[in-house]
C-alpha positions in Angstrom: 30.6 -4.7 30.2 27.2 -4.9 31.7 24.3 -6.3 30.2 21.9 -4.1 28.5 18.0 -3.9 29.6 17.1 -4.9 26.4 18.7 -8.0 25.8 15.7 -10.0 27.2 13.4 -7.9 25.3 15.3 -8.9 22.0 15.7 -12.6 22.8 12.1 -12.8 23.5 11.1 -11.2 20.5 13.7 -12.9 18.2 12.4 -16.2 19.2 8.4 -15.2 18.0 9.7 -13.7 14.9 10.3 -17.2 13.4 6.6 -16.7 13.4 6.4 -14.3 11.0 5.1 -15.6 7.4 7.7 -16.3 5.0 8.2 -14.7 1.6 7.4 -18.3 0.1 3.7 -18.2 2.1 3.2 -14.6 0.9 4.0 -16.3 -2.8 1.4 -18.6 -2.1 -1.2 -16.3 -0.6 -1.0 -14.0 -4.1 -1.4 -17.0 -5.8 -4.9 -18.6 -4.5 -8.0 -17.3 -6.0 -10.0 -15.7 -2.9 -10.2 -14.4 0.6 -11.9 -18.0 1.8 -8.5 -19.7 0.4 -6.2 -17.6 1.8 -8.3 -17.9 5.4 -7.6 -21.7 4.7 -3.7 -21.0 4.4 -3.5 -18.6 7.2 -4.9 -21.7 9.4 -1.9 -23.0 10.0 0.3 -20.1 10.7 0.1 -17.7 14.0 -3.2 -16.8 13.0 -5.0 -19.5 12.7 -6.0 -19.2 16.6 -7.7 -15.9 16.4 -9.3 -17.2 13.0 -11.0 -20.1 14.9 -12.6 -17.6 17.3 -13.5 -15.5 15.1 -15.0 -18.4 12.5 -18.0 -18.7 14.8 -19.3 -14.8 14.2 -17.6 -13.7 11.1 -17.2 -15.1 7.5 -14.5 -13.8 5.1 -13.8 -11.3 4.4 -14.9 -9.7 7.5 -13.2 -12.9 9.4 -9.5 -12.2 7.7 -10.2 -8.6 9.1 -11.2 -9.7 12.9 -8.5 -12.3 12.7 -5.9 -9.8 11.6 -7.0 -7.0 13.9 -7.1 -9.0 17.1 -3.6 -10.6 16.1 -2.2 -7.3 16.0 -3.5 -6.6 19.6 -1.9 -10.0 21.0 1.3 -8.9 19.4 1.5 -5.3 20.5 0.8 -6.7 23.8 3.6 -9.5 23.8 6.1 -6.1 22.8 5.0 -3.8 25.4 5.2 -6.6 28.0 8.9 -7.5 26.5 9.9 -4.2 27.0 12.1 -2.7 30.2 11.2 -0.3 31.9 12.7 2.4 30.3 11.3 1.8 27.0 7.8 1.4 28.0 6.7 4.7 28.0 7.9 5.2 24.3 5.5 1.6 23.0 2.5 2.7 24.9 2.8 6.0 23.1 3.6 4.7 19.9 0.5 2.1 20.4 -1.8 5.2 21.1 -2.4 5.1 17.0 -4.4 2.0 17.2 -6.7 4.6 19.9 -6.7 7.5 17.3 -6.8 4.7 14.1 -10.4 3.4 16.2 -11.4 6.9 17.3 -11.0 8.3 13.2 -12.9 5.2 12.0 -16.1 5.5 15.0 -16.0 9.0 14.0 -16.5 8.1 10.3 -18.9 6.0 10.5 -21.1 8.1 12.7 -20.4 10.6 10.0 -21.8 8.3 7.4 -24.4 6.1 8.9 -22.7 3.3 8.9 -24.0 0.9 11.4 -22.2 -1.3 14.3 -21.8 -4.6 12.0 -20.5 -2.4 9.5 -17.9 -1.3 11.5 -16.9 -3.4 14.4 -14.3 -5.7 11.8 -12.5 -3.1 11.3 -12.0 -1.6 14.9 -7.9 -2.7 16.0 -9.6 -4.3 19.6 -10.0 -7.6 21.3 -12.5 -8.4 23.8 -9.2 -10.8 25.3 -7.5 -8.2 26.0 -9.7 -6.1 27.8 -8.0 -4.0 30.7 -4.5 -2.6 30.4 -2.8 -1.3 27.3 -3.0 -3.6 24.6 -3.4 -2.2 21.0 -4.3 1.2 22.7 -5.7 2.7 26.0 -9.2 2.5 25.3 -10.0 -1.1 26.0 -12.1 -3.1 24.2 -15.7 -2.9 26.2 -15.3 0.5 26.0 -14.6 1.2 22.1 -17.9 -1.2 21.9 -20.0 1.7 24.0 -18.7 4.6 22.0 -19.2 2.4 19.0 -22.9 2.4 20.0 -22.9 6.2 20.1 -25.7 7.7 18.7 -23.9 9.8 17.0 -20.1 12.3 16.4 -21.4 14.6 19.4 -22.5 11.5 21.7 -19.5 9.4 20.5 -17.2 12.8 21.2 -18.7 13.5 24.7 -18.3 9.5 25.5 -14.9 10.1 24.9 -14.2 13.1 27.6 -13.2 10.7 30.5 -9.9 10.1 28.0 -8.0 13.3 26.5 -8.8 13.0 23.5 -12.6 13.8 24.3 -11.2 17.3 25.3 -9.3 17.5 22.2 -11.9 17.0 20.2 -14.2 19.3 22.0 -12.7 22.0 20.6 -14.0 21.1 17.2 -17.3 20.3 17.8 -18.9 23.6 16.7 -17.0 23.5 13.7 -18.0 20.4 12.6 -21.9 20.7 13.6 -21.8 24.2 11.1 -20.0 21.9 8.4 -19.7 17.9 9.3 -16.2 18.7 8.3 -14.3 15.6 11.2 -11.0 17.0 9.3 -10.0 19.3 11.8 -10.9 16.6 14.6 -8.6 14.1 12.9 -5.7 16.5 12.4 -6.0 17.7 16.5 -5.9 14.0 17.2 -2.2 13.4 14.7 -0.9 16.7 16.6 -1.6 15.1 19.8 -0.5 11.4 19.0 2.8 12.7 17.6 3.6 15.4 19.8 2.9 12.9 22.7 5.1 10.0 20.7 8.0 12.6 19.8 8.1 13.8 23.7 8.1 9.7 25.1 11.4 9.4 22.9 13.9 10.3 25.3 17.9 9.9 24.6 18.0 7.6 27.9 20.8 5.5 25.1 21.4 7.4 22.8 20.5 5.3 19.7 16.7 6.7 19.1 17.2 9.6 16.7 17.0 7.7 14.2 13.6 6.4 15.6 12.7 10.2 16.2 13.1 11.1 12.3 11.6 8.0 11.3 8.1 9.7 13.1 8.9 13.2 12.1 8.7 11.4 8.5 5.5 10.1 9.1 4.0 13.2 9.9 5.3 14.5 6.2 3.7 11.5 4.9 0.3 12.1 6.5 0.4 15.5 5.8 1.7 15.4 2.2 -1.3 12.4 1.6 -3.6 15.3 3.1 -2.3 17.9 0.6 -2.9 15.7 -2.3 -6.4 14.3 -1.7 -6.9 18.2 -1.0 -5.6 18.8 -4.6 -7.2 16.3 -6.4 -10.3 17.9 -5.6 -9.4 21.3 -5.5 -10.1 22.2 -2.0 -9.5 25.4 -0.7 -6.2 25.9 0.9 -8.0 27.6 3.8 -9.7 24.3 4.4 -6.7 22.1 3.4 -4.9 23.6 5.5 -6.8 22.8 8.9 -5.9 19.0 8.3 -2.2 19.5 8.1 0.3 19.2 11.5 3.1 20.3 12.7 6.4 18.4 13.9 7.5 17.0 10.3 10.7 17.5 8.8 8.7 20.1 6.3 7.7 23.1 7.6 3.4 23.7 7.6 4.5 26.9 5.8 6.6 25.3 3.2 3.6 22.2 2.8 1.2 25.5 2.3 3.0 27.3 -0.2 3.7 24.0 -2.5 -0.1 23.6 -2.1 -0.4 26.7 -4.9 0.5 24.3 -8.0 -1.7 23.4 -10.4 -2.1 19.9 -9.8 -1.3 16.3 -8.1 1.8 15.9 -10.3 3.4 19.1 -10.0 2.5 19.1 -5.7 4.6 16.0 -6.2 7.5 17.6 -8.4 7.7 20.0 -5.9 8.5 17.7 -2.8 10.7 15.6 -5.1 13.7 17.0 -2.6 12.6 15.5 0.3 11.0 12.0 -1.2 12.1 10.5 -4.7 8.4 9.4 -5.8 9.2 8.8 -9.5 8.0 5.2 -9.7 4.8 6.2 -7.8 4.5 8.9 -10.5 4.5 5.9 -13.1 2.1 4.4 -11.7 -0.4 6.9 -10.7 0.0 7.8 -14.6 -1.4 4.3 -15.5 -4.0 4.4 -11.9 -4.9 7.6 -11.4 -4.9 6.6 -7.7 -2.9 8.3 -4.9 -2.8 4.8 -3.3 0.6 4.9 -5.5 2.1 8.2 -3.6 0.5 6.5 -0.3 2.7 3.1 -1.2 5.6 5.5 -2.4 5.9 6.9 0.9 6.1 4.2 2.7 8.2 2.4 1.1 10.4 5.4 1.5 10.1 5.2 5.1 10.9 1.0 4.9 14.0 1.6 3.2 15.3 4.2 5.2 14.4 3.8 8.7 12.3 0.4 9.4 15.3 -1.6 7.7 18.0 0.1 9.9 16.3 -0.4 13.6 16.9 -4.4 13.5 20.9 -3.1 13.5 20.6 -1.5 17.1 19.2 -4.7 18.5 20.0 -4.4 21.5 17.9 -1.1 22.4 14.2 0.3 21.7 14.8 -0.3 17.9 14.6 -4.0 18.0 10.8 -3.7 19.5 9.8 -0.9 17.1 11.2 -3.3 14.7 9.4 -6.3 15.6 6.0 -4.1 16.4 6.4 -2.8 13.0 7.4 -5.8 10.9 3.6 -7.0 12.5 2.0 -3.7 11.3 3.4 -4.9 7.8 2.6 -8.2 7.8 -0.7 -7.1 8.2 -1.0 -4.8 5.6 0.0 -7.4 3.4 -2.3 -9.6 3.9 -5.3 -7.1 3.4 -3.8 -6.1 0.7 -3.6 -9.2 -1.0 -7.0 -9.6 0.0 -8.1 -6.4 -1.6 -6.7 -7.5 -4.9 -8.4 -10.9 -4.5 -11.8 -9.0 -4.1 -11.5 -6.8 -6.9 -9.7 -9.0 -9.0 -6.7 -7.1 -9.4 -3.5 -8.5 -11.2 -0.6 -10.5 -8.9 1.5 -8.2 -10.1 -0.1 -5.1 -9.5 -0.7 -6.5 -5.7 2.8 -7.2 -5.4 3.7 -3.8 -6.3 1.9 -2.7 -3.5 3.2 -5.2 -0.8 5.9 -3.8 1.9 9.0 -5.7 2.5 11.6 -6.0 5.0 15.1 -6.8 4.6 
């Protein structure tokens, strides 16, 4: 039997995930008392390099958030080098969402106001990495210049020597008559998963299950759209221009469950597709759709993520490891998040994702 082209890929990226933090450090991390002590812990693991860099600009929290972003980019990195040839294509376009993620939060806080320092922590980009595909295609220097954008148009025109300028073109009139970026966002998701969906060729035959796992996430985005559109009572008219296509539910079907009267009957209604009943408990006690946003993905853990480290020896075992980092991640902030507001261990445990 020949040798697959992935079995360097998944030794490689076997031996870093001893690297990954242990349940008994995350146990640990929930139990200090603030950002600065978990910093401390973090010190000694795989992030403590990227920490020390960052030490000499940033204090927490803003340092955890450098640290963890710039991480993230060395990893990502590490995968799409580890990949063959064949499975390239797929990891740069999965990686484009760290481009659309940057692009979204630019956008934003041009929107807003916000200045550079108030949103350069937060920008998934490292000045180490800065040619070739790393966390995106936009390298670093040049997220810095849009960054420095006077504003959406300027930051939008910036952005026309990549395609997602002329995506978002198309918008621009829209939003100058009513600063609406919702529309922007959604033509960015149509073209980041239509892009992703298309890269996932059956070269194997093992990525269907990788292909669902997307179409899922579109549902999710979509149905978190729906719901931030019903807690406020938007018009379905303007709802509607931030929902995509390509999911597992049909736009139409998404539309006409958007006629209930509220959050908890939207969610009732989509109960066949996703089993949400202990995000329903929660959001009963919260009142925050950060439950149905933890619900989903939970959902998608269980189902999909959980099942990709079985077809090692194929693209699943680098989605796997690329995604385990994505949660790993989100961990940590979270944690961090509930050390800043002061919210209960258990609560932040609640909202932690977990791996088999």
């Amino acid at each position: 039997m020949p040798t697959s082209q992935y079995s360097s890929s998944f030794g490689r990226l076997q031996a870093l995930s001893v690297n990954f933090l242990s349940p008994a450090l995350i146990q640990d991390l929930l139990k200090v008392k603030d950002v600065l002590e978990m910093v401390k812990m973090l010190q000694g693991t795989w992030y403590g390099e990227e920490i020390e860099k960052a030490a000499s600009i940033y204090q927490p929290p803003d340092l955890l958030e450098v640290a963890l972003n710039r991480h993230l980019v060395k990893v990502n990195k590490i995968a799409l080098e580890a990949s063959p040839f064949n499975g390239k294509n797929a990891v740069r376009a999965y990686l484009l969402k760290w481009d659309i993620y940057n692009i979204e939060l630019i956008l934003s806080s041009k929107n807003m106001g916000r200045t550079i320092t108030e949103t350069e922590p937060f920008l998934v980009s490292s000045r180490n990495f800065p040619a070739g595909i790393s966390a995106g295609n936009i390298p670093h220097d040049e997220i810095k210049i849009i960054l420095s954008q006077s504003g959406v148009e300027a930051a939008v025109n910036h952005l026309l020597k990549y395609s997602y300028g002329t995506i978002l073109l198309q918008y621009i009139d829209a939003y100058q008559k009513t600063s609406d970026l919702g529309p922007m966002v959604a033509g960015l998701q149509a073209y980041y998963y239509q892009t992703l969906i298309e890269s996932l060729r059956f070269f194997q035959g093992d990525e269907g299950i990788i292909r669902e796992m997307f179409r899922t996430e579109i549902d999710k985005k979509n149905i978190l759209n729906l719901l931030k559109g019903k807690e406020t009572n938007a018009d379905k008219s303007i709802v509607g221009k931030h929902v995509v296509g390509g999911g597992g539910i049909p736009v139409s079907e998404l539309m006409d469950m958007y006629g209930v009267n509220n959050v908890l009957e939207f969610v009732n209604r989509i109960e066949n597709y996703f089993p949400l009943g202990e995000a329903v408990v929660q959001y009963r006690n919260t009142g925050s759709l950060v439950d149905f946003e933890i619900g989903l993905d939970k959902f998608i853990n269980n189902k999909f993520v959980n099942k990709l480290k079985n077809i090692a020896l194929s693209i699943g075992s680098i989605f796997y490891f690329i995604i385990t980092a994505e949660h790993e991640r989100e961990n940590i902030r979270r944690i961090a998040y509930g050390k800043r507001y002061n919210i209960s261990t258990d609560r932040i445990a609640s909202m932690m994702m977990i791996n088999e």
